[in-house]
C-alpha positions as CSV (number, residue, x, y, z in Angstrom):
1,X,-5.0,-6.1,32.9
2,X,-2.6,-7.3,35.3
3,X,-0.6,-4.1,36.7
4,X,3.1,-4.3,38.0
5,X,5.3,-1.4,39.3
6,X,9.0,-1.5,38.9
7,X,11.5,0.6,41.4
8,X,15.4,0.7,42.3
9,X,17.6,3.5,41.2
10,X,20.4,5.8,42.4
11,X,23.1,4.0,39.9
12,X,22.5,2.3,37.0
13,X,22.9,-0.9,38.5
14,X,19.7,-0.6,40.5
15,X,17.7,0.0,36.9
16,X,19.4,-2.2,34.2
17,X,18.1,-5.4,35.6
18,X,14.6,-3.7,35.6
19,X,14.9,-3.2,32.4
20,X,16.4,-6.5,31.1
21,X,12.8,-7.6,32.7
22,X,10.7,-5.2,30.4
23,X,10.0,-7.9,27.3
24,X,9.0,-10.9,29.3
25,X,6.7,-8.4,31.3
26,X,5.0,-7.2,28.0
27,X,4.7,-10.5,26.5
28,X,2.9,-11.0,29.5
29,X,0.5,-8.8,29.2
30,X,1.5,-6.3,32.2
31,X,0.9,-2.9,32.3
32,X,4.2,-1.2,34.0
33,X,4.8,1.7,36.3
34,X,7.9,2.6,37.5
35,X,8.4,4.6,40.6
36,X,11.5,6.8,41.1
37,X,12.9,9.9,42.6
38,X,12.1,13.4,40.7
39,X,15.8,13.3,38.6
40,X,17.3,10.1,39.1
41,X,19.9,8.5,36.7
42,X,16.5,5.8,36.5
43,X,14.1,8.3,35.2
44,X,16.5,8.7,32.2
45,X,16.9,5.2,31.8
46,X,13.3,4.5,31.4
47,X,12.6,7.2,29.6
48,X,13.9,5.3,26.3
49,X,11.0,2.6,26.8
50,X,7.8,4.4,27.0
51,X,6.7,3.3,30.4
52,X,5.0,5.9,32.7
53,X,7.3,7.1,35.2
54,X,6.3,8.7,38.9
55,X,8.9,10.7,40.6
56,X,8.7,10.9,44.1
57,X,11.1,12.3,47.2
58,X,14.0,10.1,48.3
59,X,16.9,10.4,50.7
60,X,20.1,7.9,51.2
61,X,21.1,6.1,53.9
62,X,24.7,6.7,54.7
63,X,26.5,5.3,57.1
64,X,29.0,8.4,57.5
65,X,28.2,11.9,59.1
66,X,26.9,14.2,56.7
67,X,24.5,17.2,57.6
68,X,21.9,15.7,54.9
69,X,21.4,12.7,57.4
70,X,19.4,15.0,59.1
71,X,17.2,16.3,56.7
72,X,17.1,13.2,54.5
73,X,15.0,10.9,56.9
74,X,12.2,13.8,56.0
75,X,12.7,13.3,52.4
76,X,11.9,9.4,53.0
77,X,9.0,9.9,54.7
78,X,7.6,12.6,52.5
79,X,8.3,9.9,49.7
80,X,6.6,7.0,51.8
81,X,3.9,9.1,51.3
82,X,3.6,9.9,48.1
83,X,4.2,6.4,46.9
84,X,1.3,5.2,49.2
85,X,-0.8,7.5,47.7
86,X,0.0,6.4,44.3
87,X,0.1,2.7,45.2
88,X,-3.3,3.8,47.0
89,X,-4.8,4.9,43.3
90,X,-2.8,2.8,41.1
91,X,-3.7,-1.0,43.2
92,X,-0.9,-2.9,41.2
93,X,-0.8,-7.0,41.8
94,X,2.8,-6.9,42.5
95,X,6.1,-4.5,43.2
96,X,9.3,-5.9,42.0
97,X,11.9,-3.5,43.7
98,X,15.7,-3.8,42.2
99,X,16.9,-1.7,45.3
100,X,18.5,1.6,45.9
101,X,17.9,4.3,48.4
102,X,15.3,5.4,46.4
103,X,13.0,1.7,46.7
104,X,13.3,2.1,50.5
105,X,9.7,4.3,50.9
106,X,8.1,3.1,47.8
107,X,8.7,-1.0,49.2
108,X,7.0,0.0,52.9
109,X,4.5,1.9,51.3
110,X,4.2,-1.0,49.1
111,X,3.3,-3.9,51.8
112,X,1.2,-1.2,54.0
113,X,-1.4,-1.2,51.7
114,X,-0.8,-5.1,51.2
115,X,0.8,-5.4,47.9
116,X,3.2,-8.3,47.5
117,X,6.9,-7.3,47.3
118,X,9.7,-8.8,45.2
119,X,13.2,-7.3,46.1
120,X,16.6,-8.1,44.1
121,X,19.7,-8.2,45.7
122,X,22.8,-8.3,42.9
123,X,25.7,-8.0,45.8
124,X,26.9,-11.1,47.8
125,X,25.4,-9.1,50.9
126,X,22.7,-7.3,51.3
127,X,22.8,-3.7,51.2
128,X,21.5,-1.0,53.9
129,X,18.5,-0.3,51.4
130,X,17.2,-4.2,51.1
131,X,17.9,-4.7,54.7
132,X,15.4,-2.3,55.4
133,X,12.8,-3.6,53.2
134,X,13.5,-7.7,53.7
135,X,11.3,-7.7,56.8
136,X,7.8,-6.8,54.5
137,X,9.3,-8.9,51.2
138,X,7.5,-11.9,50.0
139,X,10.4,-13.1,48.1
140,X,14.2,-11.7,47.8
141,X,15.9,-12.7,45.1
142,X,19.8,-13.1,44.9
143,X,22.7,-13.2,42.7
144,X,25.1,-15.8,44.8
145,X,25.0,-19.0,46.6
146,X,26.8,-17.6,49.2
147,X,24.0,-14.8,49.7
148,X,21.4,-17.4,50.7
149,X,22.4,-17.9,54.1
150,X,22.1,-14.7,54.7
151,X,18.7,-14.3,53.6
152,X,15.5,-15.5,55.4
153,X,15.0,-19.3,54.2
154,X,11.9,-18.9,53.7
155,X,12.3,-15.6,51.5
156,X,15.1,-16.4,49.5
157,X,15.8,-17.4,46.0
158,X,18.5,-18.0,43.7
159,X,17.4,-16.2,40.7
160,X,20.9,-14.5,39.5
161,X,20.7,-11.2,37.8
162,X,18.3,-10.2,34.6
163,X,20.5,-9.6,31.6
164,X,19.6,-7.2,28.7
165,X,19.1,-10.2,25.6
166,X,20.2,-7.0,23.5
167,X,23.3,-7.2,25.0
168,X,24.0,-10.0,23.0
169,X,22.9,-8.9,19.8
170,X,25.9,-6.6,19.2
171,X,27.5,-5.0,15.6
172,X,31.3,-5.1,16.2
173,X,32.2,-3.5,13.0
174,X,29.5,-0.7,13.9
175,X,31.1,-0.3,17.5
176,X,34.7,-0.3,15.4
177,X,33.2,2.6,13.5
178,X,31.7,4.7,16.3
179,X,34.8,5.0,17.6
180,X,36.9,5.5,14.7
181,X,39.1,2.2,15.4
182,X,40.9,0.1,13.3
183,X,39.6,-3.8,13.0
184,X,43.4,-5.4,13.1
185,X,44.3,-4.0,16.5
186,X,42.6,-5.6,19.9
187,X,40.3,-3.5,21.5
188,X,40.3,-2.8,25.6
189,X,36.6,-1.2,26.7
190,X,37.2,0.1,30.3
191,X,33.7,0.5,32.0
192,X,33.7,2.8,35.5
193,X,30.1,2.6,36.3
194,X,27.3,5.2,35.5
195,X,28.6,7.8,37.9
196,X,32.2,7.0,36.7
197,X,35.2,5.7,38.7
198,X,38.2,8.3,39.3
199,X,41.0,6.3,40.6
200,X,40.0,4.1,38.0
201,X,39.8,6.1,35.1
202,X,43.1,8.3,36.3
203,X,45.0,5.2,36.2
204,X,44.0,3.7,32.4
205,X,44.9,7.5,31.3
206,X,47.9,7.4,32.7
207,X,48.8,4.1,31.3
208,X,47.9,5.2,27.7
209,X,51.1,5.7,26.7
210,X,51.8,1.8,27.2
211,X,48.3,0.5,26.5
212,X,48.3,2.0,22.8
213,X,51.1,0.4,21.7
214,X,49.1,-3.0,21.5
215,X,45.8,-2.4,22.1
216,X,42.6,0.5,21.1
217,X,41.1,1.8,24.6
218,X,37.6,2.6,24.6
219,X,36.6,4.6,28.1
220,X,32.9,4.9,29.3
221,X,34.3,7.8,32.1
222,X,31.3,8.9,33.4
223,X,29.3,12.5,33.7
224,X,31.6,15.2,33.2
225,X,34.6,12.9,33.6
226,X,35.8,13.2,29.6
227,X,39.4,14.7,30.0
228,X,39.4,17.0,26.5
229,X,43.1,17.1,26.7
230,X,42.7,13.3,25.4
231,X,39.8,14.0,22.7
232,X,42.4,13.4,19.7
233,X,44.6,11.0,21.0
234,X,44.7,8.1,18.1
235,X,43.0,4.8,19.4
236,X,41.9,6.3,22.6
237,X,37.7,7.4,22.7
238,X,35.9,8.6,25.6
239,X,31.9,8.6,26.4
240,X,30.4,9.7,29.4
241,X,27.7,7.1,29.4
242,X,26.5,4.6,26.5
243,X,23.1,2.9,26.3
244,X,21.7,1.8,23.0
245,X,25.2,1.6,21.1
246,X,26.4,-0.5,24.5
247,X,25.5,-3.7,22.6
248,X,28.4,-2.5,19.8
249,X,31.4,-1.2,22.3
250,X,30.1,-5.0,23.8
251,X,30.8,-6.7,20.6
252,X,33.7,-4.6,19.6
253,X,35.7,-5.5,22.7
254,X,38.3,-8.0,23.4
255,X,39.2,-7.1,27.1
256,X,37.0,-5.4,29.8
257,X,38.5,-3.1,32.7
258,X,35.7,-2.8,34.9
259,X,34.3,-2.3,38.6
260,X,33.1,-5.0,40.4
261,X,29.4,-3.8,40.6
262,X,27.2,-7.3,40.5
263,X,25.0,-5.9,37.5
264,X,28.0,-4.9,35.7
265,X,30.2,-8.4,36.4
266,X,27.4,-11.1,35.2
267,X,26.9,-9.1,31.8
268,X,30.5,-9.6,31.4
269,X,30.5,-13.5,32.4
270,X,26.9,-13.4,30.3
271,X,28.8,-12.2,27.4
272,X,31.7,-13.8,28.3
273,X,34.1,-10.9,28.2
274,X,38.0,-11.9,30.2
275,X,38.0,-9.3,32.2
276,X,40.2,-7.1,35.0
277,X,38.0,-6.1,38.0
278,X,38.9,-3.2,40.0
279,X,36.6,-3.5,42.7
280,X,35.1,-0.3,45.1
281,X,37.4,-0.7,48.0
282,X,36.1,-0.9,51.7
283,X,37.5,2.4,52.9
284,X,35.3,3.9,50.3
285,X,31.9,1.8,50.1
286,X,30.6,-1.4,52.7
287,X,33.1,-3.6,51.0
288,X,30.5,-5.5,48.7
289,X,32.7,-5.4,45.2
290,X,35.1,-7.1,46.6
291,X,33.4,-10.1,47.8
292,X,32.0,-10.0,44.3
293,X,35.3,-9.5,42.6
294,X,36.9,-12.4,45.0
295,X,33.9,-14.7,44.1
296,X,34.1,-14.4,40.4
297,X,38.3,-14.3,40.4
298,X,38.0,-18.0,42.8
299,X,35.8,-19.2,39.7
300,X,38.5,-18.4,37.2
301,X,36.4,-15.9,35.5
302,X,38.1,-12.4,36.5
303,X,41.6,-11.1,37.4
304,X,41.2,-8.9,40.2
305,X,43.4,-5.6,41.4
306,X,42.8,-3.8,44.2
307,X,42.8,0.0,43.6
308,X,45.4,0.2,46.2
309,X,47.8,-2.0,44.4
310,X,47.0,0.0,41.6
311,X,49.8,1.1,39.3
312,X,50.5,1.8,35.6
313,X,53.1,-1.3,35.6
314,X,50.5,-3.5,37.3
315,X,47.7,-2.2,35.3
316,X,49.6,-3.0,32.1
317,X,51.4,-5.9,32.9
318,X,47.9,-7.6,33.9
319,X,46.1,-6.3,30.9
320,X,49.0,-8.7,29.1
321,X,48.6,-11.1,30.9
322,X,44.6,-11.2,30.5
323,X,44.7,-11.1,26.6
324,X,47.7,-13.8,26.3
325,X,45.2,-15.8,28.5
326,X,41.8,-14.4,27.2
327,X,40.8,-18.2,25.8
328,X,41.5,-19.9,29.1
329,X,39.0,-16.9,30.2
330,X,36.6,-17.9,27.5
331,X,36.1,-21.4,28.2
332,X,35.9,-21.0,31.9
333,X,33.2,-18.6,31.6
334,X,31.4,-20.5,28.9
335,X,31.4,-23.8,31.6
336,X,29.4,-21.2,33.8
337,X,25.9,-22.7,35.0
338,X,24.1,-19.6,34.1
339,X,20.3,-19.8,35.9
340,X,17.6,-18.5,33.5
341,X,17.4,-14.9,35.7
342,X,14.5,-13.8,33.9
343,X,12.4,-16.7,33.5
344,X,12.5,-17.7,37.7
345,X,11.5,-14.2,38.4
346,X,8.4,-14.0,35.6
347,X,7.6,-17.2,38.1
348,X,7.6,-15.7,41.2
349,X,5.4,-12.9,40.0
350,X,3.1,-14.6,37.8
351,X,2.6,-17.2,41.1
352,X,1.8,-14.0,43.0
């Protein structure tokens, strides 16, 4: 049997494209292993699909002080270890790495023992964690055209970024039901990311008051990030994290309030969702959502506000304007080439 190992973690951007790959991979006739760290958001993810998981030590790369920086470089190395040793036992074909700190030691130990590497890069520039594996990757695939030149020529391909088909395959009325909502009343889902967004999610509760007058607000706020002072507030429902009813919230919404994560904006233009982005700014990240937000606002598929503009008026006024616009939205998104993700990546493994 042909053997595959998946890795990528630390959000859930680094493991939803993974999974989006899981079907084709079966049909294939693959038997999976995915490598992570011991208590990562990814082993929870994949813990839904029945696919053995190895947890193994990780570290991040920051690029700030932090006392950890000098303990985690240990960490890596005592996972590059323990993922060559698996690797060692397991001799899989092929490692397709979504990235994350936590791919860095499993990729290196990866292509010291001579197994071919695929890496993913979602952002419109590569992150510290791909960097560092790029040099020993037989392909890297990308989300942008404007990511290629940045790549080794002779590495790079334009694959764009696996989607979940179930995405797709939403209930609205069962998504109006879970949370309690009305089906006359437009529905706003605001999506912060898996660890949650809090400049983000302060601002939609604190325009509430105005939002609620036209619209229902569903809020996917992140761990421990549910404000219980807003548990009964009519038309208003809070999750910490969704992920088999996301399909349904999916279907249920008209508008999308999002980050600009690159995993998180091509669902949206996938499901063609009109869409504010709110992107990660530079003072607080290496500045990567907001090339993605600028790239998808340029193609007329997102309005974008940047969290330091960020207001209730603004936040309001541009929610407005989204909705009395939404089928301009529509139609640009659904004139989108969209590159068959899954099937160019099943090639470049299957050709390894």
């Amino acid at each position: 049997m042909k053997k595959i190992v998946l890795t990528g973690g630390g959000t859930a951007g680094h493991v939803t494209p993974n999974i989006a790959l899981l079907p084709s991979l079966q049909e294939a006739g693959y038997e999976i292993t995915y490598v992570g760290s011991y208590d990562g958001i990814e082993k929870r993810l994949i813990a839904d699909f029945d696919i053995p998981y190895v947890g193994i030590s990780t570290g991040k790369f920051r690029r700030y002080l932090d006392p950890k920086n000098l303990t985690d470089p240990f960490r890596v190395m005592k996972g590059f270890v323990q993922a060559k040793k698996f690797l060692k036992e397991y001799q899989p074909d092929v490692l397709f790495s979504k990235g994350g700190f936590v791919s860095v030691p499993v990729v290196r130990a990866a292509a010291s023992l001579h197994i071919p590497c695929i890496i993913h890069e979602s952002d419109m520039t590569p992150g510290l964690a791909n960097k560092l594996c790029i040099p020993v990757a037989k392909n890297v695939c990308c989300n942008f055209p404007e990511t290629l030149k940045l790549l080794p020529e002779n590495k790079a391909v334009l694959t764009g970024s696996p989607i979940r088909e179930e995405l797709s395959r939403g209930d609205r009325l069962a998504g109006l039901n879970m949370c309690g909502f009305t089906a006359n009343k437009p529905v706003i889902m605001v999506i912060g990311g898996s660890l949650g967004a809090a400049n983000v999610n302060k601002a939609v509760r604190e325009a509430l008051p105005g939002l609620l007058e036209d619209f229902q607000v569903v809020h996917l706020c992140g761990k421990d990030k549910m404000d219980n002072l807003l548990l009964t507030t009519p038309g208003y429902k809070q999750f910490e994290y969704i992920k088999a009813e996301l399909k349904d919230l999916f279907a249920m919404a008209d508008l999308v309030i999002s980050r600009a994560g690159a995993n998180a904006i091509c669902e949206l233009l996938a499901l063609k969702k009109p869409n504010i982005l709110i992107p990660l700014p530079a003072a607080s990240s290496r500045g990567d959502q907001l090339l993605n937000a600028q790239s998808f606002e340029a193609q007329g598929f997102s309005i974008v506000i940047n969290e330091d503009d960020l207001t209730t008026n603004l936040l309001i006024d541009k929610v407005h304007e989204l909705y009395f616009n939404r089928q301009t939205y529509m139609e640009t998104m659904s004139n989108s080439t969209q590159l068959d993700s899954i099937k160019t990546i099943m090639k470049l493994i299957e050709d390894i």
